[in-house]
N, C-alpha and C positions, 0 to 999 in steps of 0.2 A: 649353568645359565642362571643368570640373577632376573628382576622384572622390567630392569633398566633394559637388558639383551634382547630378552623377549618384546618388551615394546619397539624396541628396533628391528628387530627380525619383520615383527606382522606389519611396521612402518613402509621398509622396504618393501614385502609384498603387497599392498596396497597400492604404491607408488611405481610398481611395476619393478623395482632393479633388483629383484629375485623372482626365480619362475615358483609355480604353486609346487612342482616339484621338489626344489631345493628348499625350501620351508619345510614342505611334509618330510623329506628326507631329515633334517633336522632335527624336526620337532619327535620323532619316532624316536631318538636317541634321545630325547629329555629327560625321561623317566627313569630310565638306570639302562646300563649296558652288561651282559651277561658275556666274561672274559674268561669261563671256564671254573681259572679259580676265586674268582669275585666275581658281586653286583657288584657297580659301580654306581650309586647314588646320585646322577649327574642334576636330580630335582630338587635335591636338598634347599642349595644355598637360594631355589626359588620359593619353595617353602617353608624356611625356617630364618632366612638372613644370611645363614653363613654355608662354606662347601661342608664339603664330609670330611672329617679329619682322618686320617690312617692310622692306626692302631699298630705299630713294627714290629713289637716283640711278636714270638712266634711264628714271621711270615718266612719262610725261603729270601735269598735272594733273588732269586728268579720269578717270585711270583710279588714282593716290591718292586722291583724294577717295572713289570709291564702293567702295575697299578699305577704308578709314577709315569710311566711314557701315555699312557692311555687317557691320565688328567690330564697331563702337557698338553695333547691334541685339542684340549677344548679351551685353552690358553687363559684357564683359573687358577685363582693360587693355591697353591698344596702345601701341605702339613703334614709330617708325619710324625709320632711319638713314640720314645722305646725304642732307641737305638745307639746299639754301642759303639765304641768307634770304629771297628773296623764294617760295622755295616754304614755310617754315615757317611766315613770317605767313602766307599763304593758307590753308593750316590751319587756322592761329588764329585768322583769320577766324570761319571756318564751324564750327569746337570753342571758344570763348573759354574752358572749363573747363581745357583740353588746356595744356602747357607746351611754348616751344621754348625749346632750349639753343645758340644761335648759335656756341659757342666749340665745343661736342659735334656739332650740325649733326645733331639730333634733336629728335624731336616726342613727345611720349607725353600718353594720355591715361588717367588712373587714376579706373577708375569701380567700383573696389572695394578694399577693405584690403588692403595689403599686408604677410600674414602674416612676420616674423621667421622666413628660414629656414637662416638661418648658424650656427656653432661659434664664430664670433668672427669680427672686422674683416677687412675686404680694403682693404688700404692700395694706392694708384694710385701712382705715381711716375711723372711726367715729369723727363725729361733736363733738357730748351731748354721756353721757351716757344712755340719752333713747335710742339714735339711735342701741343701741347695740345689741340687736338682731337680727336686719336684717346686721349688720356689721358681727355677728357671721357668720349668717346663709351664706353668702357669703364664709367669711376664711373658715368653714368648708367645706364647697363644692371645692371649687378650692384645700383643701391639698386630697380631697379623688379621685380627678381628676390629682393629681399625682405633684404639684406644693409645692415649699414651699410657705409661706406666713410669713408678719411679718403684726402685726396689733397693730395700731396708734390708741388711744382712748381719748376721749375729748380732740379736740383741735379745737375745733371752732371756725370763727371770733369775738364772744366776748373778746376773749383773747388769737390771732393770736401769741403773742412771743410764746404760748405751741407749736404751728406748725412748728417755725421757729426755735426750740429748736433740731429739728427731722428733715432738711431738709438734712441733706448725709444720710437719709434713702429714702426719697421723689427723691434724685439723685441717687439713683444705683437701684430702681424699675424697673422692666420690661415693668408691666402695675400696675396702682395707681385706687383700689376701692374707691371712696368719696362717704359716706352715709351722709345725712345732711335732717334735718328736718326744721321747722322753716323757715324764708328766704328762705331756699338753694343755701347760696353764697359760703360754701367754696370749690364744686367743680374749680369755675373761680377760686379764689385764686391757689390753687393748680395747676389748669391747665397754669398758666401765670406763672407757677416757674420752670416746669421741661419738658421736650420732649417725655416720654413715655405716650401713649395712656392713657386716662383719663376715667374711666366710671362712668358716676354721679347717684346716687340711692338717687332719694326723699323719704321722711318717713313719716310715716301720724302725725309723734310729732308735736305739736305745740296749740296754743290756736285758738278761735272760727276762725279767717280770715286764718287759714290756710287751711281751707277748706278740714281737710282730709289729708292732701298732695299735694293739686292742687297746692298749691300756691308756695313750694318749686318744683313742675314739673314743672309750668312756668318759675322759676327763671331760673331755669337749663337749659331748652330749650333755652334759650334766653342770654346766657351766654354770655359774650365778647371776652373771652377765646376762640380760633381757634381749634378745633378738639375735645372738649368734648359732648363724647358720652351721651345720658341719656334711663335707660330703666325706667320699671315700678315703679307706688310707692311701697316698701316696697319688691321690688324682688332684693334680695339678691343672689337667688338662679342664676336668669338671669344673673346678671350681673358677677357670678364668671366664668359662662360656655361661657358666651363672654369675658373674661378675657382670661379659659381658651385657645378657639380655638385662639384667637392673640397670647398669649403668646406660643403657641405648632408651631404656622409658620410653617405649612405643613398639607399637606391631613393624615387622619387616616392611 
């Protein structure tokens, strides 16, 4: 329930065309609903702007599924992340409404508008196309969070004219996603070309001394570039929903 719902909720009880019990029954569910194997965060997206996103990897099938049917009841839109394909189709199965993004390795299912709530575009940039997963997983989360997005793929500093090919799209970005694995240089590239807020996302690609991702989090931590953000490795997810609160510039 967003504050739009809420005001209609206590509208119609005002107005008489709900009784005070179907309000308080309601409202008693607002707060999170306890399904055994989940809270379900149903106050979130009244408190913070947006729903609660799902987390896939590690869950059962059976215990996504009844996280997914249990948000469906309250007819918000849902997200999930961290999923492979044979758990996405199974989803899809049982939501055929719902989308999976195989390259993003998410599931969502949009069962209401999703209001325009940006300043202007979030442009995605991946490095490599390994990076592209968590580049998806990014663009998808920020268009389901009400933003457009344009997204930029292989253009890494092995072969920087691809980037500079694209840069009156890097100039009229709002806020600029850089995924980069390997190194992790071409957030600083980026960030020393344009003025909108930069968020750099390390990726676990690369061979034995990347360590996983450490070694593109180092890079990026340590960047020469003045204002480039960095979250986790391989959190795509983070960095669209810190994208989105910059790019929305204002309280929920």
């Amino acid at each position: 329930m967003n504050s739009t719902e809420l005001k209609e909720l206590l509208g119609a009880l005002q107005e008489g065309r709900v009784s005070l019990d179907q309000a308080l029954e309601r409202l008693q569910r607002l707060p999170f609903e306890d399904i055994g194997v989940a809270m379900i965060d149903h106050h979130r997206e009244l408190r913070q702007g947006a729903p609660e996103v799902v987390f896939g990897e590690g869950k059962s099938s059976a215990q996504r599924e009844d996280i997914v049917a249990r948000r469906q009841e309250r007819g918000g839109n849902i997200l999930l992340t961290r999923l492979d394909a044979a758990k996405g189709a199974a989803l899809l199965a049982l939501h055929p409404a719902g989308s999976f993004d195989p390259d993003g390795r998410t599931f969502t299912l949009v069962q209401k508008a999703v209001p325009t709530a940006g300043r202007g575009t979030i442009v995605v940039v991946a490095a490599g196309t390994s990076d592209l997963p968590v580049a998806r997983e990014a663009a998808v989360t920020a268009r389901l969070l009400g933003h457009p997005v344009e997204e930029l793929v292989d253009v890494g500093v092995a072969g920087l004219h691809r980037l500079f090919a694209r840069a009156e799209v890097l100039r009229r970005a709002a806020v600029i996603i850089v995924v980069a694995g390997m190194e992790g240089a071409l957030p600083s590239v980026v960030g020393g070309l344009v003025a909108a807020p930069v968020i750099a996302v390390p990726t676990s690609v690369g061979y034995g001394a990347a360590f996983g991702g450490v070694a593109a989090l180092l890079g990026m931590l340590n960047s020469c570039a003045a204002g480039v953000t960095v979250v986790n490795i391989d959190n795509g997810f983070g960095a669209a929903f810190a994208a989105h609160r910059i790019n929305r510039g204002e309280a929920p």
